[in-house]
C-alpha positions as CSV (number, residue, x, y, z in Angstrom):
1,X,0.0,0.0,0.0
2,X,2.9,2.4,1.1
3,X,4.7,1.6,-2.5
4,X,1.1,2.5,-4.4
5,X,1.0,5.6,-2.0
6,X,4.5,6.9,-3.6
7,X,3.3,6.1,-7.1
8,X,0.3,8.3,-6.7
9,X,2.8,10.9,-5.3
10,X,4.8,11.0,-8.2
11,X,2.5,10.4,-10.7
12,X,0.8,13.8,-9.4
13,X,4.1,15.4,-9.0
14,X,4.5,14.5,-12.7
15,X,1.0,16.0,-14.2
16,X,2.4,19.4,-12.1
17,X,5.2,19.5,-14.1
18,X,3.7,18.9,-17.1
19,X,1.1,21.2,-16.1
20,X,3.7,23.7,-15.3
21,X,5.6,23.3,-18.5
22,X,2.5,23.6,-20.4
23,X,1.6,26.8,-19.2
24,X,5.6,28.2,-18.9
25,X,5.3,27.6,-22.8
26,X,1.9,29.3,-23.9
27,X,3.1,32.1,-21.9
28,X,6.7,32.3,-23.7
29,X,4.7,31.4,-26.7
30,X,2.4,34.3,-26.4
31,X,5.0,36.3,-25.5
32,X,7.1,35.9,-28.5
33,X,3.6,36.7,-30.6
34,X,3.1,39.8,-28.6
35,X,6.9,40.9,-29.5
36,X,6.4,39.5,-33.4
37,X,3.1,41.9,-33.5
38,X,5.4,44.6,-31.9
39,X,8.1,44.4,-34.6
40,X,5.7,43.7,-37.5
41,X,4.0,46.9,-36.2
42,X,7.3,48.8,-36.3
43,X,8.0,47.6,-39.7
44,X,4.8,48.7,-41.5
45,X,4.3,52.2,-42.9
46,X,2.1,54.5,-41.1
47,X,-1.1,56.2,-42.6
48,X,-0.8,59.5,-44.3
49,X,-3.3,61.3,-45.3
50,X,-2.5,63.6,-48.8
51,X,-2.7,66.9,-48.0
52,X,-6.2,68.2,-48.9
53,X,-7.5,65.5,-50.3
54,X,-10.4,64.2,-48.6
55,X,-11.4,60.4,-49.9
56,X,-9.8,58.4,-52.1
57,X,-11.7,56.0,-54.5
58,X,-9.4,53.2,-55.8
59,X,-10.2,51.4,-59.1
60,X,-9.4,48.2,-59.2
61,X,-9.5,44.8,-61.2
62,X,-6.7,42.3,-60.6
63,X,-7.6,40.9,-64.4
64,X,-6.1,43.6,-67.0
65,X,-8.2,44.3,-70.0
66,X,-11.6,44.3,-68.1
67,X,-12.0,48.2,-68.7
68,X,-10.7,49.4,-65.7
69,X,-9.0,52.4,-66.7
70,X,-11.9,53.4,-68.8
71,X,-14.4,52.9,-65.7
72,X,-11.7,55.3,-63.6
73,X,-11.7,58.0,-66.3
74,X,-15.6,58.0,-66.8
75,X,-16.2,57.9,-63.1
76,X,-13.7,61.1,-62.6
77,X,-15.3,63.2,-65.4
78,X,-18.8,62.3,-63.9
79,X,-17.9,63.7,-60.7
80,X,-17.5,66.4,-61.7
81,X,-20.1,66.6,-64.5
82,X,-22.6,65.6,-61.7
83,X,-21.3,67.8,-59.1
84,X,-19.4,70.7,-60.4
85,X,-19.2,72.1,-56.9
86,X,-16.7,69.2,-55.6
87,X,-12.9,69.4,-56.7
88,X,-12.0,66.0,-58.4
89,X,-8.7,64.6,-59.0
90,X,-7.5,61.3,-61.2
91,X,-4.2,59.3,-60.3
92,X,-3.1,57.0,-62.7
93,X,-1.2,54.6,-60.3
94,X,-0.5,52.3,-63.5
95,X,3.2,53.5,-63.8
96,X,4.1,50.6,-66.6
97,X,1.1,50.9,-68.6
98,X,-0.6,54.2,-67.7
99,X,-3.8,55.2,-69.4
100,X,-5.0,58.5,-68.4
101,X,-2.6,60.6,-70.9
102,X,-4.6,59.5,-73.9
103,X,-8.2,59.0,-72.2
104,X,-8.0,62.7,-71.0
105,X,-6.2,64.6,-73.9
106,X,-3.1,65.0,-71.8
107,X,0.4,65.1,-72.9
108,X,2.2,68.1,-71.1
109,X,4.9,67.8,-68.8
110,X,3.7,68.9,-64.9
111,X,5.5,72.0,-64.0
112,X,6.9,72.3,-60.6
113,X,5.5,75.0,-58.4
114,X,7.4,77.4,-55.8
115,X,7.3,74.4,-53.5
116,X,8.9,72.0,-55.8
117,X,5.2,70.6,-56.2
118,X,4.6,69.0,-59.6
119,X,0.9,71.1,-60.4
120,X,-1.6,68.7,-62.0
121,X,-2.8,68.6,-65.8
122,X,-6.2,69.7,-65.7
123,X,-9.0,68.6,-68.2
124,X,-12.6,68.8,-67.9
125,X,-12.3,70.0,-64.7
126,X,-10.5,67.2,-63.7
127,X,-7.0,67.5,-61.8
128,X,-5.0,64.6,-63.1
129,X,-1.4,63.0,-62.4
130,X,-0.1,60.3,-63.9
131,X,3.8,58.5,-64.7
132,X,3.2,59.3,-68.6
133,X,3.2,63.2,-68.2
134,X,6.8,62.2,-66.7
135,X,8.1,60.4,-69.8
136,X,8.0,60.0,-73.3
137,X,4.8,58.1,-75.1
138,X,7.1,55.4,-76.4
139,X,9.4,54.6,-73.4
140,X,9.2,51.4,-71.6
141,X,10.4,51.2,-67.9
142,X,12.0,48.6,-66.9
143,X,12.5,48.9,-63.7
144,X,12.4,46.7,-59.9
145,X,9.9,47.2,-57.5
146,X,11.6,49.2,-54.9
147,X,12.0,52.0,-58.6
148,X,7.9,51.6,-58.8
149,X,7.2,52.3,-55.2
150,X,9.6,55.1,-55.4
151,X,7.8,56.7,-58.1
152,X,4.8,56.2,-56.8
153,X,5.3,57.7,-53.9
154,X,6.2,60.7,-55.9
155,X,3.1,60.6,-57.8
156,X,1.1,60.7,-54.3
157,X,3.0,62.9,-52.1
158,X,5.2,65.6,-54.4
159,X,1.7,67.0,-56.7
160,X,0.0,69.7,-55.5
161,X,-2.9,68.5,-55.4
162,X,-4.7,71.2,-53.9
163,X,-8.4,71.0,-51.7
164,X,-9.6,68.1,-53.6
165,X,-13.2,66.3,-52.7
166,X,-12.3,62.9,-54.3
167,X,-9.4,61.1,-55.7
168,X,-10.0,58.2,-57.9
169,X,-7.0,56.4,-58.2
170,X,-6.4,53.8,-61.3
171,X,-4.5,50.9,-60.4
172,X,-2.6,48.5,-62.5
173,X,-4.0,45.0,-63.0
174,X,-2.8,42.1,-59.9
175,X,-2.2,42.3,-56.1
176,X,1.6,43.8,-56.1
177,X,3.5,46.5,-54.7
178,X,1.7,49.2,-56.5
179,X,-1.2,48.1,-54.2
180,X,0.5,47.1,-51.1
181,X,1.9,51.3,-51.4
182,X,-1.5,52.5,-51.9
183,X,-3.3,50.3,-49.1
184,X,-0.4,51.0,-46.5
185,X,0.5,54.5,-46.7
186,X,-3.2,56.1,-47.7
187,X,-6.5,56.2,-45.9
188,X,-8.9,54.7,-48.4
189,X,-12.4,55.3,-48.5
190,X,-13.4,52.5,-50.5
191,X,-12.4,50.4,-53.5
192,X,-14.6,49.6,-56.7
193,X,-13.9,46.1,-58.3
194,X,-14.3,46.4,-62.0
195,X,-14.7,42.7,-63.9
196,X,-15.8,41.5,-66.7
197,X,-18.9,38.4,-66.8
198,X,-16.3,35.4,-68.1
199,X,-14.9,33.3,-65.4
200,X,-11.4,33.9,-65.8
201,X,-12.2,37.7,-64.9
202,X,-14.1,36.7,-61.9
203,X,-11.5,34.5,-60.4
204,X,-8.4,36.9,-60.9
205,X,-11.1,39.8,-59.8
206,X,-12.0,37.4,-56.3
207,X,-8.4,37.8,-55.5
208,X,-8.4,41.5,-55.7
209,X,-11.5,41.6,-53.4
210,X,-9.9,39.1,-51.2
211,X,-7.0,41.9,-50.4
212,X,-8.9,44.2,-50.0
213,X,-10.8,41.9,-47.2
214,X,-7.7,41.5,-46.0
215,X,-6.5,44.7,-45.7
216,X,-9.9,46.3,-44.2
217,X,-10.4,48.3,-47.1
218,X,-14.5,48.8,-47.5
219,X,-15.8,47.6,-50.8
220,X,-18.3,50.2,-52.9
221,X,-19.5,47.9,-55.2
222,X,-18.8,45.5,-58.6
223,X,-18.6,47.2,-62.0
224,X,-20.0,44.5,-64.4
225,X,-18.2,45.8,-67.6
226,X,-19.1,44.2,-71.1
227,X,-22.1,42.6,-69.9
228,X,-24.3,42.7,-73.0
229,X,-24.1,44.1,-76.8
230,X,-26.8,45.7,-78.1
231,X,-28.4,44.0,-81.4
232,X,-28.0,46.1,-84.2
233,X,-31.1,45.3,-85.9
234,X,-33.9,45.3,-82.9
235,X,-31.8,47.0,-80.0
236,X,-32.2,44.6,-77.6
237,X,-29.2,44.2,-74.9
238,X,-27.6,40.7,-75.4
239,X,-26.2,38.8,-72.5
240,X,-22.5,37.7,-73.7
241,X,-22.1,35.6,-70.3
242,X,-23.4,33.9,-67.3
243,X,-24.1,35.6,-64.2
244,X,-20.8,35.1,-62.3
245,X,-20.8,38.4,-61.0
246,X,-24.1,37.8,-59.1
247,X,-22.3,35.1,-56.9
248,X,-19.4,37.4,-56.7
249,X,-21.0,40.3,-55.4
250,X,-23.0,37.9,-52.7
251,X,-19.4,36.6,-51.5
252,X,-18.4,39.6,-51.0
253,X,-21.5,41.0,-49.8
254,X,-21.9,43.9,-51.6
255,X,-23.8,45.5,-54.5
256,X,-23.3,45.0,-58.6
257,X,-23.2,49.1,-58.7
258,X,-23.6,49.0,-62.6
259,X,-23.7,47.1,-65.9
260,X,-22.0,48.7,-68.4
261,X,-22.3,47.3,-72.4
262,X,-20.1,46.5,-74.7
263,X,-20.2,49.6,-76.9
264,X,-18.2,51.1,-80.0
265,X,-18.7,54.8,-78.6
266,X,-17.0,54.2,-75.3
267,X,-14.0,52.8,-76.7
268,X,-13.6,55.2,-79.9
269,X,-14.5,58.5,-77.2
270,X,-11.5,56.9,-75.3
271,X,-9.2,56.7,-77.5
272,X,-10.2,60.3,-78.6
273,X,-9.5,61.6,-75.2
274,X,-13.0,62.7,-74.8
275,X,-14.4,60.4,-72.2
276,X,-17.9,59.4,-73.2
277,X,-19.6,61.5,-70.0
278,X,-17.8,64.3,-71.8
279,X,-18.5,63.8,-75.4
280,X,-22.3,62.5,-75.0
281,X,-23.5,63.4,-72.0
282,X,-27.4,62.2,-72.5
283,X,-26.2,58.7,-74.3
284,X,-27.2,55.9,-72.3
285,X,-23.6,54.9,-71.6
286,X,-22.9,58.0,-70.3
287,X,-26.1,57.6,-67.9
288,X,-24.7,54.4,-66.4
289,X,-21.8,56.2,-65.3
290,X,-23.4,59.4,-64.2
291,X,-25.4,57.0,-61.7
292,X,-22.1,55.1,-60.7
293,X,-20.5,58.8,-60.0
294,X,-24.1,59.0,-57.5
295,X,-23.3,55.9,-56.1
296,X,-19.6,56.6,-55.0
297,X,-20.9,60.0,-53.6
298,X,-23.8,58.1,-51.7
299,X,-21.0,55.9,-50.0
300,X,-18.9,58.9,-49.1
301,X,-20.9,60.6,-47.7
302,X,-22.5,57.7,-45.6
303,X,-19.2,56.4,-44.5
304,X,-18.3,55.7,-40.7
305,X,-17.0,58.9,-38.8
């Protein structure tokens, strides 16, 4: 009896041990997450706000090719068509491919003010900024991502930029550095996915929502771009693919803000430099994006505090 006495006695002194142990290591363990959180903290940029600029829309696809940069400059010039009062501003943060030189009739070199501020190029009332005012139409850059980040940053802090209401911001196709510079060093309002109805767009444009998730940046809405061509003979609208962005929207849980066709006059007004809003005001395209430039104001305004 004595000898099952002392094997009770250790096996209890045992389980304290182990007990002990256990808890010595989830507190060392939660220590060391405490001090990874501390230096991960320390690592990441801090917030800056722009000076002046109140909320900034970001335009994003992940897939390139889905219209993006046409849904950024259409949105832009509707601002300001729809609310003349408001100061609007367009970045074009698509510094290998950027767009907004030839969508807006742009192709002056920013001067530099008494600040050493590069002064926007202005176009229909729209304050613009964008990497191909800064080089010539034919140059390619090839350059690393710690070059794109650096001129980046150039494009959002060194512009004058002035009391601006909103800036949409046009980003370049995936989830890369561009983004990561944009997410961690601005206060964003709110990001618009812009996708096309075929499922390859979807998927690459799920990934782009997923960031955002992520990254806590609020989701306005889905653009559905290309959604249906209009028959030539009767004028009906034409479905061109399934409903994918339905589903998408509901994963998200958010709103399709807009279908937008497949039409001739948006590209050719583009490619004009006279953004569809601009050059036919009371078309029916240009109505889609007058009601998308309502929706973005709607969510501004009824943003947290």
């Amino acid at each position: 009896m004595y000898s099952t006495f002392r094997q009770f006695s250790r096996n209890c002194s045992n389980i304290i041990k182990n007990v002990n142990r256990l808890a010595h290591n989830e507190a060392k363990k939660a220590d060391l997450e405490k001090r990874r959180a501390q230096m991960m903290a320390k690592g990441l940029p801090k917030l800056k706000p722009i000076p002046n600029v109140k909320d900034i829309i970001l335009v994003s696809s992940g897939k390139g090719g889905v219209g993006k940069s046409t849904t950024a400059v259409n949105l832009a010039a509707a601002m300001k068509v729809e609310f003349p009062e408001k100061n609007v501003g367009l970045l074009d943060a698509d510094v290998f491919g950027p767009s907004v030189p030839l969508m807006m009739n742009l192709d002056d070199t920013p001067i530099l003010n008494d600040k050493n501020l590069m002064e926007p190029l202005v176009n229909y009332g729209v304050k613009c900024m964008s990497m191909g005012f800064l080089m010539s139409e034919n140059a390619a850059l090839i350059w690393r991502g710690l070059m794109v980040m650096q001129a980046l940053e150039r494009l959002m802090r060194q512009v004058e930029w002035g009391p601006t209401d909103y800036l949409i911001v046009d980003t370049p196709p995936g989830t890369g550095d561009t983004h990561l510079t944009l997410l961690q060093n601005l206060p964003i309002t709110g990001a618009i996915l812009v996708t096309t109805p075929q499922s390859a767009s979807i998927q690459v444009t799920r990934r782009g929502g997923v960031m955002f998730e992520k990254m806590k940046i609020p989701i306005i809405g889905i653009v559905e771009n290309m959604s249906s061509i209009k028959c030539p003979a009767c004028r009906s609208n034409i479905q061109l693919f399934g409903n994918g962005v339905d589903d998408l929207a509901e994963e998200f849980e958010t709103q399709i803000l807009q279908h937008i066709p497949l039409e001739k006059e948006i590209n050719s007004s583009s490619d004009k430099g006279v953004p569809i809003i601009i050059g036919k005001p009371n078309c029916n395209e240009a109505i889609v994006y007058k009601k998308l430039a309502q929706q973005v104001k709607e969510f501004v305004e009824n943003k947290p505090k």
